[in-house]
DRENLO-905782 format. One record per residue (C-alpha): residue in one letter; chain; x, y, z. Coordinates in pm, 1 decimal, decimal comma, always signed. Example, Ala and Ser with C-alpha at 12.3 -4.5 7.8 and 13.67 -1.06 7.14 Angstrom:
residues 2
+----+----+----------+----------+----------+
! aa ! ch !       c1 !       c2 !       c3 !
+----+----+----------+----------+----------+
!  A !  A !  +1230,0 !   -450,0 !   +780,0 !
!  S !  A !  +1367,0 !   -106,0 !   +714,0 !
+----+----+----------+----------+----------+
//
This chain:
residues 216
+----+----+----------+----------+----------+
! aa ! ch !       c1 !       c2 !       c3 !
+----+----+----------+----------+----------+
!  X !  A !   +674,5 !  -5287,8 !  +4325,7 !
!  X !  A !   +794,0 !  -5054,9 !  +4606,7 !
!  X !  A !   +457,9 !  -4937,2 !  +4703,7 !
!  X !  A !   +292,2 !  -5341,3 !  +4794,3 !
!  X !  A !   +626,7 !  -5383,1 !  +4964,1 !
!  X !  A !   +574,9 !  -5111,6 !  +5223,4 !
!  X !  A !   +220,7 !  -5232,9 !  +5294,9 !
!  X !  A !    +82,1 !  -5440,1 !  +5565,0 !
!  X !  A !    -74,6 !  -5785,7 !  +5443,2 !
!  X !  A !   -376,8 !  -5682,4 !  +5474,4 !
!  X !  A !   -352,0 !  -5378,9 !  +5303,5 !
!  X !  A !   -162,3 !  -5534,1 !  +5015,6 !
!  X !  A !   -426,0 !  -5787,0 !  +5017,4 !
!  X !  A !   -729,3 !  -5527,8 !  +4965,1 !
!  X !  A !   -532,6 !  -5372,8 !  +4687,2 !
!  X !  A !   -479,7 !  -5700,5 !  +4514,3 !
!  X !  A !   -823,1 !  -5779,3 !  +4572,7 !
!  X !  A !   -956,0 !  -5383,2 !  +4418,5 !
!  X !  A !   -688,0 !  -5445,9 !  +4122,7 !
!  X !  A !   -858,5 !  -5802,0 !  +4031,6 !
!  X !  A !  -1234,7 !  -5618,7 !  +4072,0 !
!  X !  A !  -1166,1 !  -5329,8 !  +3837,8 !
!  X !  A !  -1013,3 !  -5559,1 !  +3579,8 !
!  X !  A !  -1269,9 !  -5809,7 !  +3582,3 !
!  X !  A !  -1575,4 !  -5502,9 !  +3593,4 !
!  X !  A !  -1345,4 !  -5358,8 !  +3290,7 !
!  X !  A !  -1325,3 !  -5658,9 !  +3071,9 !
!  X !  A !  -1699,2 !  -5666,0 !  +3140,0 !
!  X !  A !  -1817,0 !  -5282,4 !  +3146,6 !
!  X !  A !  -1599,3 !  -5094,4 !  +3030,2 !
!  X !  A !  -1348,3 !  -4818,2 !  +3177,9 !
!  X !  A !  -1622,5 !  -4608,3 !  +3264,4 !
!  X !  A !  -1772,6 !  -4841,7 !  +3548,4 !
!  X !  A !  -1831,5 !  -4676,0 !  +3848,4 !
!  X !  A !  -1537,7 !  -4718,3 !  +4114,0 !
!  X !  A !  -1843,5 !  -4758,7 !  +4429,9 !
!  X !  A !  -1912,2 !  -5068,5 !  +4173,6 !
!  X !  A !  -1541,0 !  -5161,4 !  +4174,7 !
!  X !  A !  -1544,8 !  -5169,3 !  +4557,1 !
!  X !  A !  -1822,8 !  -5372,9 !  +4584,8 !
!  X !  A !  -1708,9 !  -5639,0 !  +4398,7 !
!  X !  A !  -1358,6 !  -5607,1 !  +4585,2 !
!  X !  A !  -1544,0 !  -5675,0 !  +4885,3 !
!  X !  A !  -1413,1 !  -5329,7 !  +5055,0 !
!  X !  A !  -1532,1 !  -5008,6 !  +5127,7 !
!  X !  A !  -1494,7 !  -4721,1 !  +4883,6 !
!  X !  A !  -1281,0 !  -4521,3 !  +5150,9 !
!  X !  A !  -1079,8 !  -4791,1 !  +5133,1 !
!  X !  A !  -1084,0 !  -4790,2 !  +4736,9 !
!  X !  A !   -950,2 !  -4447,0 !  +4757,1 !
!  X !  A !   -683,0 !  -4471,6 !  +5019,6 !
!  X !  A !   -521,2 !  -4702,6 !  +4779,9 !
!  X !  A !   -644,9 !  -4539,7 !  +4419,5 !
!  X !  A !   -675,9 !  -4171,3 !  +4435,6 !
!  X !  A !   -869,7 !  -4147,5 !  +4086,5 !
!  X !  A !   -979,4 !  -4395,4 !  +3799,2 !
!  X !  A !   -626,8 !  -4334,6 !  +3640,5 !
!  X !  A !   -398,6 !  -4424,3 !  +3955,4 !
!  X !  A !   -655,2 !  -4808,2 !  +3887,0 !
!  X !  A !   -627,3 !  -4828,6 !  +3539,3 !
!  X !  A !   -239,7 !  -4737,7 !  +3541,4 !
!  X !  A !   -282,5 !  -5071,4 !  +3801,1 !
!  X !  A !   -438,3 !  -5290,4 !  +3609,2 !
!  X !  A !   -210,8 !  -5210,7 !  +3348,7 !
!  X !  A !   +134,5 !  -5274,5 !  +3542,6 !
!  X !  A !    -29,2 !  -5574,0 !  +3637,6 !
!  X !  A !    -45,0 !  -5755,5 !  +3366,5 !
!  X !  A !   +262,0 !  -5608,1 !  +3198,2 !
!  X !  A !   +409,5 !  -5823,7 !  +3492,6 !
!  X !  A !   +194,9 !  -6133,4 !  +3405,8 !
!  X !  A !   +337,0 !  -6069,6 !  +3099,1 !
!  X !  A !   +698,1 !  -6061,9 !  +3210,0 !
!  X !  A !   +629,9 !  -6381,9 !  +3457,8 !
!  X !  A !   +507,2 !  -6606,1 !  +3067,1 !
!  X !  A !   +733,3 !  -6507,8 !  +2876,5 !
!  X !  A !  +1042,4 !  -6580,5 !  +3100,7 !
!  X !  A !   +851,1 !  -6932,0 !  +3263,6 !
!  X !  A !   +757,2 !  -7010,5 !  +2888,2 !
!  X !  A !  +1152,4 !  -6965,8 !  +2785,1 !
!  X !  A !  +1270,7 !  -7156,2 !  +3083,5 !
!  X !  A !  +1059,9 !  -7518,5 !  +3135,9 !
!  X !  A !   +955,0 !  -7529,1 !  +2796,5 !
!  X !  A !  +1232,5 !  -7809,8 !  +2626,3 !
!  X !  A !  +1244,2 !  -7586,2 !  +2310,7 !
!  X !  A !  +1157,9 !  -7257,7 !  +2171,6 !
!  X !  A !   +876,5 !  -7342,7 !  +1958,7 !
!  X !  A !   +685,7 !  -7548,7 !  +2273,6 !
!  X !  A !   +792,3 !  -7207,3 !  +2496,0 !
!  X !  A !   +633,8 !  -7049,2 !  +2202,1 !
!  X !  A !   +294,6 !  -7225,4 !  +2194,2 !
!  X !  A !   +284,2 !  -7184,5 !  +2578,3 !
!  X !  A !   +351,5 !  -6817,1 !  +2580,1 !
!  X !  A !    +13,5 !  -6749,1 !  +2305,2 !
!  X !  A !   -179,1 !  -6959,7 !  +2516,0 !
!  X !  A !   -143,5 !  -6827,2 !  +2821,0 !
!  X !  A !   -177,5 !  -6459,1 !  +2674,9 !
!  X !  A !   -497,3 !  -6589,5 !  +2506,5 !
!  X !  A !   -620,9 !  -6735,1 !  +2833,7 !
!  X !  A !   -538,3 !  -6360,1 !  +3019,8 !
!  X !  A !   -727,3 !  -6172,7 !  +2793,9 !
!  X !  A !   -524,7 !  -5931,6 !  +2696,3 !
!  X !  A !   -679,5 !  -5858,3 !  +2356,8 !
!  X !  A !  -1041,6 !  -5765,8 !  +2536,7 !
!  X !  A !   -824,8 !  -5581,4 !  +2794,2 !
!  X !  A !   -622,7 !  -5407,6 !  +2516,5 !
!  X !  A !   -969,2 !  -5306,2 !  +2349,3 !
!  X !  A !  -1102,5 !  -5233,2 !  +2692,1 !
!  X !  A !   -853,7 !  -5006,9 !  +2837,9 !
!  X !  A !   -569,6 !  -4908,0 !  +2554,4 !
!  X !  A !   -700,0 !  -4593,4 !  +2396,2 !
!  X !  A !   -704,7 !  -4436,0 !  +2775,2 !
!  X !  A !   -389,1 !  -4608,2 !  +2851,0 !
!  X !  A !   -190,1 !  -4431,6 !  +2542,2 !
!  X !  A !   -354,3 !  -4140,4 !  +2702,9 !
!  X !  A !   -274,2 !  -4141,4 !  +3077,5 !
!  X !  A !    +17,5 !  -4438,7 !  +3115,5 !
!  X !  A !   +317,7 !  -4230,7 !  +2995,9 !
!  X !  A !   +566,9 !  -4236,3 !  +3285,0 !
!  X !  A !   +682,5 !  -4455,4 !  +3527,7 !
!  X !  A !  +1023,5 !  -4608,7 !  +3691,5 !
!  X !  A !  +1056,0 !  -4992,1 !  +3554,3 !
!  X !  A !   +731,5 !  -5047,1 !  +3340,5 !
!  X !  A !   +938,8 !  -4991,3 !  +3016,0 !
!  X !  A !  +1238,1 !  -5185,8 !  +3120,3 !
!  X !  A !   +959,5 !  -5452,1 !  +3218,9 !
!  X !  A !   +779,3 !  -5434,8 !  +2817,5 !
!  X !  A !  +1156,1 !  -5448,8 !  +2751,4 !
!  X !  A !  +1169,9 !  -5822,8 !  +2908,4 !
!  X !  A !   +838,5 !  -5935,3 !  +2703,2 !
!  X !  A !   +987,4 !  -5788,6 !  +2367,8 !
!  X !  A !  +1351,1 !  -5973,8 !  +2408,3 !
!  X !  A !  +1157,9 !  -6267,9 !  +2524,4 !
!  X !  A !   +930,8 !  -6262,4 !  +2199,6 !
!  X !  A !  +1242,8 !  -6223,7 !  +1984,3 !
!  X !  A !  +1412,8 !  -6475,9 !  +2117,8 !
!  X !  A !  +1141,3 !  -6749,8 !  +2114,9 !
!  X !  A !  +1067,2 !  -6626,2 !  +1750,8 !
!  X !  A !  +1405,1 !  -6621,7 !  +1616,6 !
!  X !  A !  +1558,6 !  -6974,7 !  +1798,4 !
!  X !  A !  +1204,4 !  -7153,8 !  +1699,8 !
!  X !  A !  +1298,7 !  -7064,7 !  +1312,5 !
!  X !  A !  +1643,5 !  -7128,3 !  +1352,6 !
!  X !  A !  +1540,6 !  -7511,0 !  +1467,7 !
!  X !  A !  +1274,9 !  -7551,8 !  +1165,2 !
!  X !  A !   +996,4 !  -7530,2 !  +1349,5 !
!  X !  A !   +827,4 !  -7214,0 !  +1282,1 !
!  X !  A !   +741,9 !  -7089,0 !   +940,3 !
!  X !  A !  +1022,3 !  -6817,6 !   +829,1 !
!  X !  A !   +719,8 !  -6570,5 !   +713,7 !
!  X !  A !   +619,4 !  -6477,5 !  +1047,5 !
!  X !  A !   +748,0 !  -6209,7 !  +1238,0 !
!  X !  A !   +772,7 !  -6105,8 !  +1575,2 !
!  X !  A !   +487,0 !  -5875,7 !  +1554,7 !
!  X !  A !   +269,7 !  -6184,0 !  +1417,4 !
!  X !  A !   +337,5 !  -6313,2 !  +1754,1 !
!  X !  A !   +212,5 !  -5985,9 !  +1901,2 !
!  X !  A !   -116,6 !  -5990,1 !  +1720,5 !
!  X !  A !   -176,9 !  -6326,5 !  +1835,9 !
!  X !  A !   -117,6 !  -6287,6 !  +2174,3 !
!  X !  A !   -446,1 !  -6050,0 !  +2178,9 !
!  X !  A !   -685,5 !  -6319,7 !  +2019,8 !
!  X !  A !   -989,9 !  -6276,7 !  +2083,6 !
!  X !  A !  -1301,8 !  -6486,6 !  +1990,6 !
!  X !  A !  -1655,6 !  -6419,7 !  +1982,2 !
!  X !  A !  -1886,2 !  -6732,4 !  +2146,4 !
!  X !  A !  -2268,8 !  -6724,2 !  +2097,6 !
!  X !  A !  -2510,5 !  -6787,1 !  +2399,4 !
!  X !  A !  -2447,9 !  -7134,8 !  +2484,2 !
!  X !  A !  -2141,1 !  -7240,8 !  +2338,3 !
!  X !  A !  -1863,5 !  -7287,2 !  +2575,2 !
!  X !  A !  -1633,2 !  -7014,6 !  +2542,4 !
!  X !  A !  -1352,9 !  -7159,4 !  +2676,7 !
!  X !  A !  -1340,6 !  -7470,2 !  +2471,1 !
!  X !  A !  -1426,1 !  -7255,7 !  +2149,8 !
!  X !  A !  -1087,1 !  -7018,2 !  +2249,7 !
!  X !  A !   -927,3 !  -7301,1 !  +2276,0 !
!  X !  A !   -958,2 !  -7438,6 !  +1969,6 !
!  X !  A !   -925,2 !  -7178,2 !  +1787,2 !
!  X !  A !   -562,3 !  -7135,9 !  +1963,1 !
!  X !  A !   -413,6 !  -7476,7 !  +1830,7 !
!  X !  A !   -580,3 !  -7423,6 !  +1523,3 !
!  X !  A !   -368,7 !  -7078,4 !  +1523,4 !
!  X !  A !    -28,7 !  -7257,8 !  +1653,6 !
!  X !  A !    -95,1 !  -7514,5 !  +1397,8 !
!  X !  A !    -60,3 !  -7246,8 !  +1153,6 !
!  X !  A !   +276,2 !  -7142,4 !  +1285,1 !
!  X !  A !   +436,5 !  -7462,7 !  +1221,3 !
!  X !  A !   +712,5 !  -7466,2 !   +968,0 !
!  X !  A !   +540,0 !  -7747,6 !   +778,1 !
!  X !  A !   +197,7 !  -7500,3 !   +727,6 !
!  X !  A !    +49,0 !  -7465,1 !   +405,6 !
!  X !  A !    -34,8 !  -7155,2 !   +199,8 !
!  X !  A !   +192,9 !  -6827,7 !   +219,0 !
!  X !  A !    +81,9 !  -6549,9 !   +418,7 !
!  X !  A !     -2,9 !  -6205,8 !   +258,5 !
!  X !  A !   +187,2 !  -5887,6 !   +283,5 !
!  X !  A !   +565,0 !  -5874,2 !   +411,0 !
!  X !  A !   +701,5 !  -5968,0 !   +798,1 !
!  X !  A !   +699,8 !  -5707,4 !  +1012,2 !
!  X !  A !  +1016,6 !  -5666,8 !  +1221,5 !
!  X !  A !  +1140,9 !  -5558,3 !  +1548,7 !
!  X !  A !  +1125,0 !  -5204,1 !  +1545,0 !
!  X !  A !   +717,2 !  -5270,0 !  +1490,1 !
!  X !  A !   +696,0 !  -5518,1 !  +1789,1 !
!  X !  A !   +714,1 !  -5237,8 !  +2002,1 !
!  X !  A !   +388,8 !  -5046,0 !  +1899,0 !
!  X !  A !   +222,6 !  -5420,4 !  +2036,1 !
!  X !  A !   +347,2 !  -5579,3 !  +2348,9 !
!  X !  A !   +101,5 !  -5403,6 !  +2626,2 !
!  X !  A !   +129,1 !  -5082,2 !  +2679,4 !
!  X !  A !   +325,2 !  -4755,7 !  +2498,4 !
!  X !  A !   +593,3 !  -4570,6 !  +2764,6 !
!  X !  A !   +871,9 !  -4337,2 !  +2675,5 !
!  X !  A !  +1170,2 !  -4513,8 !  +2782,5 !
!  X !  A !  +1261,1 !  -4478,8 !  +3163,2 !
!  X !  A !  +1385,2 !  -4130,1 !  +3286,3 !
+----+----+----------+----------+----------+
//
């Protein structure tokens, strides 16, 4: 990103460490959290804060790039030291899982829709996820190992899994769990048919992140 290019270290560093506050306070409060609170848990000074983040929608846009670029960084890692496409497959859900992009999605999306509509790259960068997802989807069926019912915007559901843990169970055990019992039921070899009909391509794009209007 051109702007953390032109920045000193230590400026880039206070911005990475406001971006990881406000997503963690996020996932935990809410959008609405209070940006003093933000800077607090940054460790910085709200002056500071706002030098880097005008408003709450300069952050949240952020946040947002941010992981689009995790995102990007899975898929393509996933696809390239995995030995085939289903195992790049299984890697790419868990590590989605493991971000937490469904609570972020549930967090931050309805604002996001609202407020992230422009923006040089970020659509050519939901582009990468997308082709990545295809690909994975279509060369894993192609070797027999996923089931030919599921579609690429399966895989986009499942990459925002998100499970509920009572007081004192151990929620990251329970997720995962839950996660092989999921890529178990990918496997070609799976039992029952799934209901309803596979949804294709054009649909994947309504999923993966965030909505933008393709690059001006």
């Amino acid at each position: 990103m051109a702007v953390e290019k032109g920045l000193r270290a230590d400026a880039r560093r206070n911005r990475d460490l406001i971006i990881a506050a406000a997503q963690e306070l996020f996932l935990e409060e809410g959008i609405d959290v209070p940006l003093e609170e933000v800077a607090r848990r940054a460790g910085v000074g709200v002056g500071t804060l706002y030098r880097r983040f005008p408003d709450r929608d300069a952050l949240l846009r952020a946040v947002g790039e941010k992981n689009l670029r995790r995102l990007v960084d899975l898929v393509e890692t996933s696809w390239r030291e995995e030995p085939d496409a289903w195992h790049a497959l299984c890697r790419f859900l868990r590590g989605s899982v493991a971000l937490r992009i469904g609570v972020l999605a549930a967090k931050l999306q309805p604002h996001l829709h609202q407020q992230l509509r422009t923006g040089p790259g970020l659509n050519a960068m939901r582009q990468q996820v997308i082709a990545g997802v295809l690909r994975m989807v279509e060369q894993a069926q192609a070797d027999g190992a996923l089931r030919a019912d599921i579609g690429p915007v399966d895989v986009a559901l499942l990459m925002t899994l998100n499970v509920y843990t009572p007081p004192g169970m151990h929620s990251e055990q329970a997720m995962e769990r839950v996660v092989e019992i999921m890529l178990n039921g990918l496997r070609a070899d799976a039992g029952s048919p799934l209901p309803g009909t596979r949804l294709g391509e054009d649909e994947l794009s309504h999923y993966i992140a965030v909505r933008f209007p393709p690059d001006e």
